[in-house]
N, C-alpha and C positions, 0 to 999 in steps of 0.2 A: 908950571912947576909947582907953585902952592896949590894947583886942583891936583896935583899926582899926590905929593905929600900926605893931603887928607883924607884922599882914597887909602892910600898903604895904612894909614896911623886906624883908619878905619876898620879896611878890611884885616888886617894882621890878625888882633886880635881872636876876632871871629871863628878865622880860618886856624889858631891854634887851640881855641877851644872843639872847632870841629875835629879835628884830627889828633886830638893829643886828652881827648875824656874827661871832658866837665861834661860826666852822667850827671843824672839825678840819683840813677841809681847807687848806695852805697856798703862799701864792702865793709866787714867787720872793722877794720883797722881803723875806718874813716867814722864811724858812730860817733854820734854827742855821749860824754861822760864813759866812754871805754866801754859802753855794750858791748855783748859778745853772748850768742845762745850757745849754752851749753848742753850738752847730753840728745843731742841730735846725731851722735853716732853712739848711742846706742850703752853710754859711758854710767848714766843715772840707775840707780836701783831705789825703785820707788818702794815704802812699808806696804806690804797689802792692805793693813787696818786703812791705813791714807790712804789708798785706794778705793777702796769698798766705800769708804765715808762719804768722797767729794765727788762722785759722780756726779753728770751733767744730761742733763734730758735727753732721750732719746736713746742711751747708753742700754745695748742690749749683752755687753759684754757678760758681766757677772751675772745678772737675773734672768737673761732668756726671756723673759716677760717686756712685752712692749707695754704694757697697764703700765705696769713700775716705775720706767722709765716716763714716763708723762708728768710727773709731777714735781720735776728734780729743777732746779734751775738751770736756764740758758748757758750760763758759762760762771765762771769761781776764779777773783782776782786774789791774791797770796802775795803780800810785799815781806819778805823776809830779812830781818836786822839782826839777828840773834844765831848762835852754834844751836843751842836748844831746841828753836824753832826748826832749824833745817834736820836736826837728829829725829823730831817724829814725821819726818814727810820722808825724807831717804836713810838706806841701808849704806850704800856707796853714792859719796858726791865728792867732787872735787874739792880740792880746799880754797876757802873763803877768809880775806883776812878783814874779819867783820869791823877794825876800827877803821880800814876803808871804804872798804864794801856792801853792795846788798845782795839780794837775788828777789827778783820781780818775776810771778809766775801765773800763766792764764791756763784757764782748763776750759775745754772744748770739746764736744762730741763731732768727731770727724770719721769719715771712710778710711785713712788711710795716714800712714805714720811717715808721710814723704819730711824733707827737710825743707827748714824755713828760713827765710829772708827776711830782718827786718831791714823795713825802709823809709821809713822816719821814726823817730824819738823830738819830744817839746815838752817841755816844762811849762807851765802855766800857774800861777798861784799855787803851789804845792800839788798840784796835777800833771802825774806824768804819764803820756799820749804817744802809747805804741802802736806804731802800723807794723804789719806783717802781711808776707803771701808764700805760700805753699807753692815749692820748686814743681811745674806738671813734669811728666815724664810721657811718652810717647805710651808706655806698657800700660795694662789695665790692673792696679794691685789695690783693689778695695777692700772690706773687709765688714763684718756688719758692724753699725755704727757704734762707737763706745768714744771711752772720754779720751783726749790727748791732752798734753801739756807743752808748753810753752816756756823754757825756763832761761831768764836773761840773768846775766852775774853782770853790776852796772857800780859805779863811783858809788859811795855812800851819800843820797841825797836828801834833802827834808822834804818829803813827800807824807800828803793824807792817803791821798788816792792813786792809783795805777788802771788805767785807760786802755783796753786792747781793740786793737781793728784788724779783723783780718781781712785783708783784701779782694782775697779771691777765694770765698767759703766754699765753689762748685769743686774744685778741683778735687 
């Protein structure tokens, strides 16, 4: 009888994690500090100045020139605390109530403008460490390469730095 017990007390748990979703993976609602990306349908209206400015290597969007693009940097991390701030980056964004909030934003030269998943957020000595991956889709919808963004509305935290990983850059 106490060998049954320690079996159930054992396997129970296991078996309610197996079939009841203790993922790793994590949906918006469950993020550390209320993450949530925003303007992944399509909701943000970037300034073109901000646009043309911050490109990211490889970006053959605006200049058509592959030279050009060689010389830009890899990717462009944006911690935003301020209305001011987010007024020269967008035309339309959602509302921010900056005495709680930020927006943390990564730029990247990508194929294709699919939607993204973050799947960890950590805080570390004032370093905040986003992982992300790019939802694949069975279709082929590439495009030539130019910059994309990455824009997360998160708790108001004290951070220097902001840390992007994207997981799965082929997609």
């Amino acid at each position: 009888m106490k060998r049954l017990f320690m079996t159930l007390t054992t396997c129970i748990p296991i078996l309610l994690c197996a079939f009841t979703g203790c993922e790793t993976t994590k949906g918006e609602e469950m993020l550390p500090y209320n993450a949530i990306i925003i303007g992944d349908d399509g909701s943000l209206k970037y300034k073109e100045d901000f646009l043309k400015a911050n490109m990211t290597y490889g970006d053959h969007h605006w200049n058509g020139d592959v030279d050009e693009g060689l010389t830009l940097p890899k990717f462009r991390t944006f911690i935003i605390t301020e209305k001011v701030q987010l007024d020269e980056i967008f035309s339309v964004c959602p509302e921010i109530d900056f005495e709680k909030e930020m927006v943390v934003m990564y730029a990247y030269t990508g194929i294709n403008n699919r939607q993204r998943i973050i799947t960890s957020i950590t805080l570390n000595n004032k370093i905040l460490e986003i992982e992300f991956k790019i939802v694949e889709r069975e279709s082929n919808d590439t495009s030539v390469p130019q910059t994309r963004f990455i824009v997360i509305k998160i708790d108001k935290l004290d951070i220097d730095t902001v840390e992007f990983t994207l997981l799965n850059p082929w997609v």
